[in-house]
VEXZAGU-126435 format. One record per residue (C-alpha): residue in three letters; y, x, z negated. Coordinates in Angstrom, 2 decimals, m for minus. Each point is the difference from the previous one (the first is absolute). Last residue first. Layout:
<atoms>
<atom><aa>ala</aa><Y>Y</Y><X>X</X><Z>Z</Z></atom>
...
</atoms>
This chain:
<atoms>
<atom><aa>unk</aa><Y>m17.03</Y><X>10.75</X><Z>m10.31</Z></atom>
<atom><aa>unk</aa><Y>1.05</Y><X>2.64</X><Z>1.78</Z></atom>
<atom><aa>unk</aa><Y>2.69</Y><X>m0.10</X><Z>2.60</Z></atom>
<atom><aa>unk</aa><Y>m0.19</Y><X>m1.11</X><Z>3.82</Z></atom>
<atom><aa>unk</aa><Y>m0.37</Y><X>m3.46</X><Z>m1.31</Z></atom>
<atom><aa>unk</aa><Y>3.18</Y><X>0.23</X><Z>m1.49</Z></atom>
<atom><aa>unk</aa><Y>1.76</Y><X>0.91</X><Z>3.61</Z></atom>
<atom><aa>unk</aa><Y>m1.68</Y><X>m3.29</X><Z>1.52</Z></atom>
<atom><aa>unk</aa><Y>1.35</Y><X>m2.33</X><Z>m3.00</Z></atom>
<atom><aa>unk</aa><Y>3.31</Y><X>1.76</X><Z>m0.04</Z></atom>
<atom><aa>unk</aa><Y>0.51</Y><X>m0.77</X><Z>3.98</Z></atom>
<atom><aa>unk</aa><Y>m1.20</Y><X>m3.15</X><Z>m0.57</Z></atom>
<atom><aa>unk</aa><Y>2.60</Y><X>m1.02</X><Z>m2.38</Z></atom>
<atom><aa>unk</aa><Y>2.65</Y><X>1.25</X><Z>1.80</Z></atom>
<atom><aa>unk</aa><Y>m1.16</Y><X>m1.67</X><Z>3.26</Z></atom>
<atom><aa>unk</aa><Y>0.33</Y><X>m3.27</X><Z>m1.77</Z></atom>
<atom><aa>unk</aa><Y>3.27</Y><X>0.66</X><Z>m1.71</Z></atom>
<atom><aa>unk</aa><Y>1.44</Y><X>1.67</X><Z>3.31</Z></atom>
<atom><aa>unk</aa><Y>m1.04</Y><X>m3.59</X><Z>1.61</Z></atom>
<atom><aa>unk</aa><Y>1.62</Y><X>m2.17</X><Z>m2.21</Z></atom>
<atom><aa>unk</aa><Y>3.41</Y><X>2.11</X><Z>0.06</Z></atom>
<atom><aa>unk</aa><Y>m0.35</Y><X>m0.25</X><Z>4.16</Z></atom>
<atom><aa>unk</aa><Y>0.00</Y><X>m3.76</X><Z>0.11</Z></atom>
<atom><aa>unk</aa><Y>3.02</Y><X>0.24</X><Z>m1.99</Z></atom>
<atom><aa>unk</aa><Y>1.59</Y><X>2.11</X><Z>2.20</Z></atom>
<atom><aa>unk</aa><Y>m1.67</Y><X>m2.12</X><Z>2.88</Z></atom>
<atom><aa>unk</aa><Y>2.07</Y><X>m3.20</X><Z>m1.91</Z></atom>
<atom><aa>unk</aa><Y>3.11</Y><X>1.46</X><Z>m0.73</Z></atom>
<atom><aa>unk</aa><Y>0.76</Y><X>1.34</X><Z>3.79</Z></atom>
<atom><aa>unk</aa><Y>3.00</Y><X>2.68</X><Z>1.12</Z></atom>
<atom><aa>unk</aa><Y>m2.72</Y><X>1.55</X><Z>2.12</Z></atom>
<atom><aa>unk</aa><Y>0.66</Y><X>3.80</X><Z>0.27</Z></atom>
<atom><aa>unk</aa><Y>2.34</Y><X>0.04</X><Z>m3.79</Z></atom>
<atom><aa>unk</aa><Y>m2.13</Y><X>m2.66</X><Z>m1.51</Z></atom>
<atom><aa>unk</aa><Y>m3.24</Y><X>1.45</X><Z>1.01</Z></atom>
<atom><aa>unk</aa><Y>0.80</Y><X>3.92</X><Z>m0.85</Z></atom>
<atom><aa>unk</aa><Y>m1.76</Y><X>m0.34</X><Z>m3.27</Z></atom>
<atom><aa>unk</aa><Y>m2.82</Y><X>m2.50</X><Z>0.35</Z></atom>
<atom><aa>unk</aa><Y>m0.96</Y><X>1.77</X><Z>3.13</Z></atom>
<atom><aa>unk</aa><Y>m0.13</Y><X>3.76</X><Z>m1.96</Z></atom>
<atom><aa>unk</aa><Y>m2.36</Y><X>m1.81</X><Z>m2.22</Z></atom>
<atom><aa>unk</aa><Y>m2.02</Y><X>m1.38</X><Z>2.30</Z></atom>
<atom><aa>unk</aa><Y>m0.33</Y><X>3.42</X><Z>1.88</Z></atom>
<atom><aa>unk</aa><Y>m0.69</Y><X>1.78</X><Z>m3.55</Z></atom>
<atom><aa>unk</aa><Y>m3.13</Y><X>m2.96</X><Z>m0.72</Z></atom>
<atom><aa>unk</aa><Y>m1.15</Y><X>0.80</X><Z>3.12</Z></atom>
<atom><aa>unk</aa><Y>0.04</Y><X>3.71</X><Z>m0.45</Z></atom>
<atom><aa>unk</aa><Y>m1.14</Y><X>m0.02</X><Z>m3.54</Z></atom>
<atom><aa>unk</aa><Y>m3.33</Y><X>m2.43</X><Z>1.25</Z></atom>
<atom><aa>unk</aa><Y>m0.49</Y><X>2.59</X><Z>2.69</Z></atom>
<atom><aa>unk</aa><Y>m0.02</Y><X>2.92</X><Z>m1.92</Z></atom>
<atom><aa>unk</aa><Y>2.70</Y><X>2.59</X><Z>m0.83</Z></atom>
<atom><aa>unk</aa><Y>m1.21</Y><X>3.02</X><Z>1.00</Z></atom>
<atom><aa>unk</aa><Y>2.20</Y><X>0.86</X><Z>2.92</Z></atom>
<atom><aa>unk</aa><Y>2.75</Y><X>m1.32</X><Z>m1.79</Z></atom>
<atom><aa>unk</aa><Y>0.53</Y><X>3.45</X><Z>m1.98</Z></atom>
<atom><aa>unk</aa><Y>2.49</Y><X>m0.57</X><Z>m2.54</Z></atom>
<atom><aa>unk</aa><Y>m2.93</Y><X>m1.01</X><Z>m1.78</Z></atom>
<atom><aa>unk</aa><Y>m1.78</Y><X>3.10</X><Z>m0.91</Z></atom>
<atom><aa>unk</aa><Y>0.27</Y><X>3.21</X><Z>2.47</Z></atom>
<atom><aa>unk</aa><Y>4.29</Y><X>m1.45</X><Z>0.90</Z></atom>
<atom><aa>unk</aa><Y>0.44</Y><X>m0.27</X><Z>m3.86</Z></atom>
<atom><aa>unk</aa><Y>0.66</Y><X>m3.34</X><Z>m0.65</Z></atom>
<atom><aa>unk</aa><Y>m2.28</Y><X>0.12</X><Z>m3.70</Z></atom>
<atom><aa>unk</aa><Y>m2.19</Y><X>m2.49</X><Z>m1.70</Z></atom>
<atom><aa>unk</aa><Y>m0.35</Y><X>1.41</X><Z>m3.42</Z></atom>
<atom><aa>unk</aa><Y>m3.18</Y><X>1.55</X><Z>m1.71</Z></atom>
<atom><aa>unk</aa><Y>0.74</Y><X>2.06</X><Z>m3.03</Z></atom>
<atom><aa>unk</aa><Y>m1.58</Y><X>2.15</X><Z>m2.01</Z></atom>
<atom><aa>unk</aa><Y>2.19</Y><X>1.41</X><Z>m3.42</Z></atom>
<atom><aa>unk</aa><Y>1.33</Y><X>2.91</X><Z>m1.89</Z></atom>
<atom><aa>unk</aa><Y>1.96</Y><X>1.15</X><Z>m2.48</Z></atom>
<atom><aa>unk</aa><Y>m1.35</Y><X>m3.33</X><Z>m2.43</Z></atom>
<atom><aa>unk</aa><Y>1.98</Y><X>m2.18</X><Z>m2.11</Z></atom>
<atom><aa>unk</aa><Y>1.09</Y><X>m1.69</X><Z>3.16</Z></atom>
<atom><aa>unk</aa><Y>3.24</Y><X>m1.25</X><Z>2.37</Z></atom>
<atom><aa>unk</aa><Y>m0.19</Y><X>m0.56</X><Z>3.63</Z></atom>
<atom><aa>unk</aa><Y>3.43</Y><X>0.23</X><Z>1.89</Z></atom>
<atom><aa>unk</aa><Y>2.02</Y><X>m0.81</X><Z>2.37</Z></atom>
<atom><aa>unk</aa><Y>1.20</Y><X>m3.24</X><Z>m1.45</Z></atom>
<atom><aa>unk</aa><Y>m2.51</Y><X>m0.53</X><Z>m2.63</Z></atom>
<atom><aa>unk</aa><Y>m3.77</Y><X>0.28</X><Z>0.02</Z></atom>
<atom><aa>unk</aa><Y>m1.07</Y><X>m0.04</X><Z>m3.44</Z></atom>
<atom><aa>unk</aa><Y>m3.18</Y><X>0.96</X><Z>m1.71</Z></atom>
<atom><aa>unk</aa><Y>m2.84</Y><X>m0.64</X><Z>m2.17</Z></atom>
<atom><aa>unk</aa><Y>m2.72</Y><X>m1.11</X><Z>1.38</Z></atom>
<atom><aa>unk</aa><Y>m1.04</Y><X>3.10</X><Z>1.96</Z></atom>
<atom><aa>unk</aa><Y>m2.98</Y><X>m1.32</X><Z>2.02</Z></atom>
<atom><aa>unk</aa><Y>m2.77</Y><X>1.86</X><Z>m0.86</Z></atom>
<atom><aa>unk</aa><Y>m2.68</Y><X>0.39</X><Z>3.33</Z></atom>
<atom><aa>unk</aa><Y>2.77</Y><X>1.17</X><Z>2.62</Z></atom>
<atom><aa>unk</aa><Y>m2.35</Y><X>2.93</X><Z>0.81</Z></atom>
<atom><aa>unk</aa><Y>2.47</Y><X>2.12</X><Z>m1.04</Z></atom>
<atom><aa>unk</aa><Y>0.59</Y><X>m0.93</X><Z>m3.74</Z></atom>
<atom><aa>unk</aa><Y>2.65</Y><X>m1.58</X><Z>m1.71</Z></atom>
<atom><aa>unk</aa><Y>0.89</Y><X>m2.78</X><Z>2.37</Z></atom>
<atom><aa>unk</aa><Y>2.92</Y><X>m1.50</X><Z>1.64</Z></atom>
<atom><aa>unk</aa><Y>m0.89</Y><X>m2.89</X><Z>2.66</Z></atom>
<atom><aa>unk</aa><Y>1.85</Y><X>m1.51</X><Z>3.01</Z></atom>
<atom><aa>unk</aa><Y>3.30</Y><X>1.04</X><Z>m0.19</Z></atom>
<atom><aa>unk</aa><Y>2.24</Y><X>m1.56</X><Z>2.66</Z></atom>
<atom><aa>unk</aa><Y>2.83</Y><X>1.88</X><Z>2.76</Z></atom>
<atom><aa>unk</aa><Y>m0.92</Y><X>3.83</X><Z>m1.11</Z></atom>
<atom><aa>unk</aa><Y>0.94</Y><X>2.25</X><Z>3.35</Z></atom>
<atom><aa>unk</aa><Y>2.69</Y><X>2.03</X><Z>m2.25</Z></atom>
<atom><aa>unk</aa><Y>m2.64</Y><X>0.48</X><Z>m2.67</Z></atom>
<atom><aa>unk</aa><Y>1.27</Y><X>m1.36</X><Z>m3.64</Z></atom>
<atom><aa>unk</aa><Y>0.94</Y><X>1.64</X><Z>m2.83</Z></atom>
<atom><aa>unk</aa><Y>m1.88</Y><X>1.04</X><Z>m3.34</Z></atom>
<atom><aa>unk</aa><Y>1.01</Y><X>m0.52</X><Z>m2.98</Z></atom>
<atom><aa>unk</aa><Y>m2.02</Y><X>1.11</X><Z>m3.12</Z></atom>
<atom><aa>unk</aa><Y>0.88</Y><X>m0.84</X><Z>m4.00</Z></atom>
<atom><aa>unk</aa><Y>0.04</Y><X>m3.55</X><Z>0.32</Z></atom>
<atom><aa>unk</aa><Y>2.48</Y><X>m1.83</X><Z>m2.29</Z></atom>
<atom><aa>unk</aa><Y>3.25</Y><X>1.67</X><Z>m0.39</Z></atom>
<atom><aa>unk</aa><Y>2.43</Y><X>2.22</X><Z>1.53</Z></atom>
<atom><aa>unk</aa><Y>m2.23</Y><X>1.52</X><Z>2.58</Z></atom>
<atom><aa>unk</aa><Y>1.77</Y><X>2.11</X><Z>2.53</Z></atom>
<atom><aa>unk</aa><Y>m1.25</Y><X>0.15</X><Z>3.39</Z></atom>
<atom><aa>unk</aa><Y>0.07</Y><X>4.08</X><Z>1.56</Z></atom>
<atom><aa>unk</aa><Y>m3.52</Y><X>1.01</X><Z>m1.73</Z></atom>
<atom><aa>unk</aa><Y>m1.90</Y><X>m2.63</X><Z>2.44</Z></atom>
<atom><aa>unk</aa><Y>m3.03</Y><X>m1.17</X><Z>m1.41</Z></atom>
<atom><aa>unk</aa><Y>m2.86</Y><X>1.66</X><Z>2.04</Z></atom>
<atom><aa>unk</aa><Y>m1.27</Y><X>m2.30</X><Z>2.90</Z></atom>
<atom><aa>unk</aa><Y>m3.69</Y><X>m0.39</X><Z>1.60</Z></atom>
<atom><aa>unk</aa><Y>0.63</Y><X>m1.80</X><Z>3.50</Z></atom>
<atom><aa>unk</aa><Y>m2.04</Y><X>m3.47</X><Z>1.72</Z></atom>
<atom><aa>unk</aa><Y>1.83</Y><X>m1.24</X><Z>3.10</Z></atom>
<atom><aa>unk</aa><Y>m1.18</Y><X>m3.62</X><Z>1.09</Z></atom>
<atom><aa>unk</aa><Y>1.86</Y><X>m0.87</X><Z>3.00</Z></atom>
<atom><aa>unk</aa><Y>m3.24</Y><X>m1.24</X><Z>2.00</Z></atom>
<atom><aa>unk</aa><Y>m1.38</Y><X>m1.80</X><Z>m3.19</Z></atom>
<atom><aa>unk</aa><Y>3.23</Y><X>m2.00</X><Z>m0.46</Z></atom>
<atom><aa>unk</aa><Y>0.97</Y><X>m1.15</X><Z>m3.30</Z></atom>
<atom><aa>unk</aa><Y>2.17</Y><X>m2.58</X><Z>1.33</Z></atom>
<atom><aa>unk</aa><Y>3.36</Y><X>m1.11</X><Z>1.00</Z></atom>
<atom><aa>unk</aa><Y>1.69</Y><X>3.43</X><Z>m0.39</Z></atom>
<atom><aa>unk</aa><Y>m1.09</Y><X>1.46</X><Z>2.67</Z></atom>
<atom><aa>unk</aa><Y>1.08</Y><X>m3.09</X><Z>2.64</Z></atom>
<atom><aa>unk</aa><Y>3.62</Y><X>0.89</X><Z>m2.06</Z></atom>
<atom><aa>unk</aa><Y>m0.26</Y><X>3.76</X><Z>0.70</Z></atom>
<atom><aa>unk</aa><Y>m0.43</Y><X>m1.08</X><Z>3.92</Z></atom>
<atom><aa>unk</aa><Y>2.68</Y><X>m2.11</X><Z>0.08</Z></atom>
<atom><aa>unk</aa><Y>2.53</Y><X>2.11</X><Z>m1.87</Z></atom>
<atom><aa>unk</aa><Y>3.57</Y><X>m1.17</X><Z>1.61</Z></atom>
<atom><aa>unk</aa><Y>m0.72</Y><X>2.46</X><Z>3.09</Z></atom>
<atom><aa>unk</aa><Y>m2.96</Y><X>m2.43</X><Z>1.13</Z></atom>
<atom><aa>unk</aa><Y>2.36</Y><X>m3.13</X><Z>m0.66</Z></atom>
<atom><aa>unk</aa><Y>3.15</Y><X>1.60</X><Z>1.87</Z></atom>
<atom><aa>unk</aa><Y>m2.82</Y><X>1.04</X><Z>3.08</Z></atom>
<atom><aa>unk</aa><Y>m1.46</Y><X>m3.56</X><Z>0.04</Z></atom>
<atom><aa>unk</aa><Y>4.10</Y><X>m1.08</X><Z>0.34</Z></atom>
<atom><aa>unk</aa><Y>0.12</Y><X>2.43</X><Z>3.07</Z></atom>
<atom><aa>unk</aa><Y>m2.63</Y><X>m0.75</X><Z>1.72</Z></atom>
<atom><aa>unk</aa><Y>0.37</Y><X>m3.64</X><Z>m0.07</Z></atom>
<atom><aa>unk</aa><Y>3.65</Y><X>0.61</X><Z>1.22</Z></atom>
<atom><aa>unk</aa><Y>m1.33</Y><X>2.05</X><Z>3.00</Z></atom>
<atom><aa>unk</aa><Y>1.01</Y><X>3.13</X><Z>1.48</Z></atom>
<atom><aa>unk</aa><Y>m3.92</Y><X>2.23</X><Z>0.61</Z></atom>
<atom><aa>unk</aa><Y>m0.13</Y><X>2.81</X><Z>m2.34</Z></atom>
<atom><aa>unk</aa><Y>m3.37</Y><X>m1.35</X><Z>m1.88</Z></atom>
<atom><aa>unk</aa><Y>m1.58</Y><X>m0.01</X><Z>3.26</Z></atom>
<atom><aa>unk</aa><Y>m0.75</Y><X>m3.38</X><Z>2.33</Z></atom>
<atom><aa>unk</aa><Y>0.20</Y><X>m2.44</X><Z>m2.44</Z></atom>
<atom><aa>unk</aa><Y>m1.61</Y><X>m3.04</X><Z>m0.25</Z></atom>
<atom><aa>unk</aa><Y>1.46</Y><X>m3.02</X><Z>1.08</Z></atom>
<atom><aa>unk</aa><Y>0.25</Y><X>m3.19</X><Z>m2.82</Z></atom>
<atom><aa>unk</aa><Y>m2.75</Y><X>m2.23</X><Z>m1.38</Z></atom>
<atom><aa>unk</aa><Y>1.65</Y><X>0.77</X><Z>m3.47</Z></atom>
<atom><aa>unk</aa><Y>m3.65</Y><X>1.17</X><Z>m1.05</Z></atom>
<atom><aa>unk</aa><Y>m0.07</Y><X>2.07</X><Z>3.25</Z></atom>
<atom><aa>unk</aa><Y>3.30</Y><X>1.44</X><Z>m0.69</Z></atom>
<atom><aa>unk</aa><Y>m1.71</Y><X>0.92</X><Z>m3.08</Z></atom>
<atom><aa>unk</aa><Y>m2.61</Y><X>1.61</X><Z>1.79</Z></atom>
<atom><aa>unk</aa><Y>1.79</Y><X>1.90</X><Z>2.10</Z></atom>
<atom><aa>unk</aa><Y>2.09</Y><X>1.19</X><Z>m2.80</Z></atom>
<atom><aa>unk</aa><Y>m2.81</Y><X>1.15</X><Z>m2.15</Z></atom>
<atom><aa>unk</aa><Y>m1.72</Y><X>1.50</X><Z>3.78</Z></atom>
<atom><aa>unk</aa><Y>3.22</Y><X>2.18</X><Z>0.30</Z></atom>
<atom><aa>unk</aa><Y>m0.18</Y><X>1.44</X><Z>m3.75</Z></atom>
<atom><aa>unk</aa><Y>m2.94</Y><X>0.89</X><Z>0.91</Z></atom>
<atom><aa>unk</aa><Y>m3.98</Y><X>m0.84</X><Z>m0.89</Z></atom>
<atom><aa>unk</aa><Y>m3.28</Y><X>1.39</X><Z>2.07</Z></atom>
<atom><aa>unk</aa><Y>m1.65</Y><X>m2.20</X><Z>1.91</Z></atom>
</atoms>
């Protein structure tokens, strides 16, 4: 089954053992508050928790002529719009020197070199802004967390949002486990 926004919120719902929706235009308060957490950054912040293989965007990068070094590293080089978590800088293109020395500040990666490798995972919609290939473990990690957020507002109850914080943790964990095995040893 391929992954939606609609089958997030479905399963969610399911996690809150509440109705599923219909459409994602249908008039319902639980619609409506998994909408405000979607449009708050959801997806960048499932992104961010990991070093996803799925979102994994590798690009070669020139420093950028525009930043202005005042001191310190001679190169800066700015980040990709898509970027949400670096994964490794290297010196080489087959990612086989890592480039140890380096700063990644604010919106920017700093270097003595002009240019660098880098993987990062990305949300552009052909790397993980696409939740068609997020895989299963993401997805039901995702659902959980999207539960955990919207419980208190659909359910008004402590104890399942607290239920729900235990469970994200667990289904966090094996989604990185599953998604490191994917990558090379």
């Amino acid at each position: 089954m391929t992954t939606t926004k609609l089958s997030l919120f479905n399963g969610a719902l399911r996690e809150l053992g509440a109705r599923k929706l219909a459409s994602l235009s249908e008039n319902r308060e639980s619609r409506r508050v998994l909408d405000d957490i979607w449009t708050g950054g959801f997806v960048d912040e499932v992104l961010e928790t990991g070093q996803w293989t799925f979102g994994m965007r590798a690009i070669e990068i020139a420093s950028d002529p525009s930043v202005s070094v005042g001191f310190g590293f001679q190169y800066g080089f700015s980040k990709p719009d898509d970027w949400k978590k670096t994964c490794f800088v290297c010196t080489d293109e087959d990612f086989n020197q890592p480039c140890l020395d380096y700063s990644d500040e604010n919106n920017f990666w700093w270097a003595n070199q002009d240019t660098l490798y880098i993987k990062f995972v990305s949300n552009d919609a052909d790397y993980g802004g696409d939740l068609s290939l997020w895989p299963q473990s993401v997805v039901t990690f995702a659902e959980c967390l999207l539960a955990r957020k919207a419980c208190k507002r659909i359910t008004q109850s402590d104890a399942e949002e607290e239920m729900l914080f235990k469970k994200v943790k667990k289904f966090k964990m094996e989604a990185l486990s599953r998604d490191a095995l994917a990558g090379p040893t």
